[in-house]
C-alpha positions in Angstrom: 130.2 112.4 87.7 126.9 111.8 88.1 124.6 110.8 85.1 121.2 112.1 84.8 118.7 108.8 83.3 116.5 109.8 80.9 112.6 108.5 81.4 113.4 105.3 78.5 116.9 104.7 80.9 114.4 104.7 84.1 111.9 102.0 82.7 114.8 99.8 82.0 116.1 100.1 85.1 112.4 99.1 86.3 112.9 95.7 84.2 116.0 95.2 86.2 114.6 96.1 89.0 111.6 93.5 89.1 113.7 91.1 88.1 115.4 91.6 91.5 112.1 92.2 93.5 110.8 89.1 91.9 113.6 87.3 93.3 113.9 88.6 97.1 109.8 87.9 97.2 110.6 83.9 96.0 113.4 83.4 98.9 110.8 85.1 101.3 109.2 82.0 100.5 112.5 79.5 100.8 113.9 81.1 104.1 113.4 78.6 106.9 115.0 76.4 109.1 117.3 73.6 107.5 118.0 75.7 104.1 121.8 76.3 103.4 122.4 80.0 102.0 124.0 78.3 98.7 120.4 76.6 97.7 119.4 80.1 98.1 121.8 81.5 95.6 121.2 78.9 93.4 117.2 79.8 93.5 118.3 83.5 92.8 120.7 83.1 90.2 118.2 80.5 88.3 115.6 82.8 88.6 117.9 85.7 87.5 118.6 84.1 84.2 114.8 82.8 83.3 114.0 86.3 83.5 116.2 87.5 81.2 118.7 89.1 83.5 122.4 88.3 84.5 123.7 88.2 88.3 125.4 91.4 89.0 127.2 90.5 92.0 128.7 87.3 90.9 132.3 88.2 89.5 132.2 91.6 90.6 135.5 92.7 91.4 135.9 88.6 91.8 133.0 87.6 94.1 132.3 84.3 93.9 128.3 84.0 93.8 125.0 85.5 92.7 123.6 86.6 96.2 125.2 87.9 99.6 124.0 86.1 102.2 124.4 87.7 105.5 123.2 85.7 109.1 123.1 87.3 112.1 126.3 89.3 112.7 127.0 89.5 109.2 126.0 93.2 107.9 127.0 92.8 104.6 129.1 90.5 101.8 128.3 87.2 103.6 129.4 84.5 100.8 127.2 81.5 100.4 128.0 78.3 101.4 127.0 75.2 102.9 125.7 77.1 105.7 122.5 75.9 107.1 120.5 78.4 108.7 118.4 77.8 112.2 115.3 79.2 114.0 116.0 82.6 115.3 118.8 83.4 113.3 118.1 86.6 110.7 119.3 86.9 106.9 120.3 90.0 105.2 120.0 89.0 101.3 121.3 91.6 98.9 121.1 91.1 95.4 121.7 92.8 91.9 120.4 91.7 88.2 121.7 93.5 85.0 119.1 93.5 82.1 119.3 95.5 78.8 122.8 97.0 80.4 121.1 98.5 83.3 121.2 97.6 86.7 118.8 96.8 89.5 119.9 96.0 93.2 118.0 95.6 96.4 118.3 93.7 100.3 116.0 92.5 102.9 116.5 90.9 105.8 114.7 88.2 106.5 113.6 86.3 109.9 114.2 82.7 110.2 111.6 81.0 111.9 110.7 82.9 115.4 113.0 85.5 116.4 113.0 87.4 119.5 111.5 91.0 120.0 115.1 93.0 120.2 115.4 91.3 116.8 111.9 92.1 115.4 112.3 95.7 116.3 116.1 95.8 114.8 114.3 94.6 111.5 111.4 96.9 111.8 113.5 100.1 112.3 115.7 99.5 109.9 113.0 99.0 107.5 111.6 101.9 108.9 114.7 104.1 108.0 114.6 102.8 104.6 111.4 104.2 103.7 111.8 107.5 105.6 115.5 108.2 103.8 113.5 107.8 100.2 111.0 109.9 101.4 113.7 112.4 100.9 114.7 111.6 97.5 113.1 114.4 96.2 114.0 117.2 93.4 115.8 120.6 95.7 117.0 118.0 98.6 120.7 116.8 98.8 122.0 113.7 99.3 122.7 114.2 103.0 118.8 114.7 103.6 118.7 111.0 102.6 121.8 110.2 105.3 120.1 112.2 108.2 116.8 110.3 107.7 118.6 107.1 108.4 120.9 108.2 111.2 118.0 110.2 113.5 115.7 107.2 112.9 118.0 104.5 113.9 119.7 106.6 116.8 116.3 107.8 118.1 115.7 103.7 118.4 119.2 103.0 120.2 120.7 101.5 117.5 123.8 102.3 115.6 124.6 102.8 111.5 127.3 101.3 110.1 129.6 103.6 108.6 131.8 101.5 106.6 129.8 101.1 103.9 127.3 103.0 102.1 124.7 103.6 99.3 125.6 104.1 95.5 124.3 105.4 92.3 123.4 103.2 90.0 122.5 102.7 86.5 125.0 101.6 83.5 127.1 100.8 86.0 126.1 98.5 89.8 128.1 101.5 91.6 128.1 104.8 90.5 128.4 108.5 91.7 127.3 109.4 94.0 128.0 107.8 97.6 124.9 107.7 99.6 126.5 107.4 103.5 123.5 106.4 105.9 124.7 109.1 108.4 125.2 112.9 108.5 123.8 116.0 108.9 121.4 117.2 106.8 121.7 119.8 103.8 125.3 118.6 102.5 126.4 116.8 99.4 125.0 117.0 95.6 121.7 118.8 95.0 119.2 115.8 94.3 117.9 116.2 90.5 115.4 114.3 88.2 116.6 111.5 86.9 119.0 110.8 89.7 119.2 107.1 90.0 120.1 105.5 93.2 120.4 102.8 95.5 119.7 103.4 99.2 120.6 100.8 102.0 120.2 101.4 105.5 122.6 98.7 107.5 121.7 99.5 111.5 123.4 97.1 114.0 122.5 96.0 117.3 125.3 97.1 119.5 128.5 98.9 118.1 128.4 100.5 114.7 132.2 99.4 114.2 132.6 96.8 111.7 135.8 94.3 110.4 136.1 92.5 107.3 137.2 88.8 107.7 140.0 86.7 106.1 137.8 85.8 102.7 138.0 89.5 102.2 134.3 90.0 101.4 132.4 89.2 104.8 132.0 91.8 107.0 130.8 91.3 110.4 129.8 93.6 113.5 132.9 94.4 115.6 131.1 93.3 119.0 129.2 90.4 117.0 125.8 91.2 117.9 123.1 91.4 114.8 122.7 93.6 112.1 119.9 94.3 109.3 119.9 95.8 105.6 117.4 96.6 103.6 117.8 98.1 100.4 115.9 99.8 97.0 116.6 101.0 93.8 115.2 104.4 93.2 114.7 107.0 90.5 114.5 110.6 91.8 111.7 112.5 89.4 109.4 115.9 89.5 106.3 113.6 90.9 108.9 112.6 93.8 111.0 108.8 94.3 109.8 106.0 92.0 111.0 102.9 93.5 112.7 100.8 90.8 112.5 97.7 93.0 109.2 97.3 94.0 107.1 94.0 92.7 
């Protein structure tokens, strides 16, 4: 079912939201070479908690930490660790905060030092496909609008969508009705209706879109190994068109 969020739900949401965006913009600033992606989650989940929030990830359905770190060929669920990361690697960090019982959650990937161009553009389009699928997000479009966007952006670049895993609503609860796939045609799925809350995350890979979930059960990694980027928001679907719930 999905719930309709009332303008007083929205604004909460927003807190949550910032608390998140106020978190990705302070690891933009601790992402270089030589940092491990557990002093990263530690940064996010102390910042998290100073702000009033909880980490929504971290014992979700038994995951173990506040962030998901995911290098290189990692699309999504990448566990922290004692990792260090290098020049030229990328970093997709996704990351969730719960505040007043509502939920915020948002990714970026982030370059590590100088990357090359293949890798710059991978970044850029997928980026790119985030902000032309919420462009869609409006009142009389279904969800399937919001998949096409993605799938015709990233294709029309060469590069593939993972299929495996997939936007969400969101609000009460991190994952919610209902599922937000990043490829389709367009014109299918749930009519899109104010106070539709959602969170849309383009994951584009380099080569193949095929993905397999390693032995730890969370990380999932590109089937040929070549990169992959995420980006994410949070947004509310309203008459005046999408209000991004995870913007600074």
């Amino acid at each position: 079912m999905i719930v309709l969020k009332s303008r007083a739900e929205i604004e909460k949401m927003r807190v949550a939201g910032r608390i998140v965006a106020g978190a990705l913009a302070g690891m933009r600033e601790l992402v270089r070479p030589g940092v491990t992606t557990a002093e990263l989650d530690r940064y996010a989940e102390d910042y998290i908690r100073k702000q009033g929030g909880k980490p929504a990830f971290k014992g979700y359905m038994g995951y173990p930490a506040t962030i998901c770190a995911s290098v290189n060929e990692v699309v999504v669920h990448g566990i922290p660790s004692g990792r260090v990361l290098n020049e030229g690697d990328i970093i997709g960090i996704d990351l969730g905060a719960v505040a007043e019982g509502y939920y915020g959650d948002a990714a970026v990937t982030f370059a590590v030092g100088q990357v090359s161009q293949e890798i710059k553009r991978l970044m850029a389009v997928t980026e790119e496909c985030l902000a032309r699928a919420v462009a869609q997000a409006v009142v009389g479009n279904r969800v399937s609008d919001i998949s096409h966007a993605v799938q015709s952006h990233a294709e029309a670049n060469g590069f593939s969508v993972v299929r495996e895993f997939v936007g969400h609503g969101i609000g009460r609860k991190l994952h919610d009705d209902p599922q937000v796939p990043n490829f389709g045609p367009p014109g299918q799925g749930p009519r899109l209706k104010a106070g539709m809350t959602l969170a849309i995350e383009p994951m584009i890979n380099l080569g193949v879109y095929q993905t397999v979930v390693l032995k730890d059960g969370w990380t999932a990694v590109t089937l040929d190994r070549k990169a992959s980027a995420h980006y994410e928001h949070t947004i509310a679907v309203t008459e005046d068109g999408p209000d991004i719930l995870t913007a600074l």
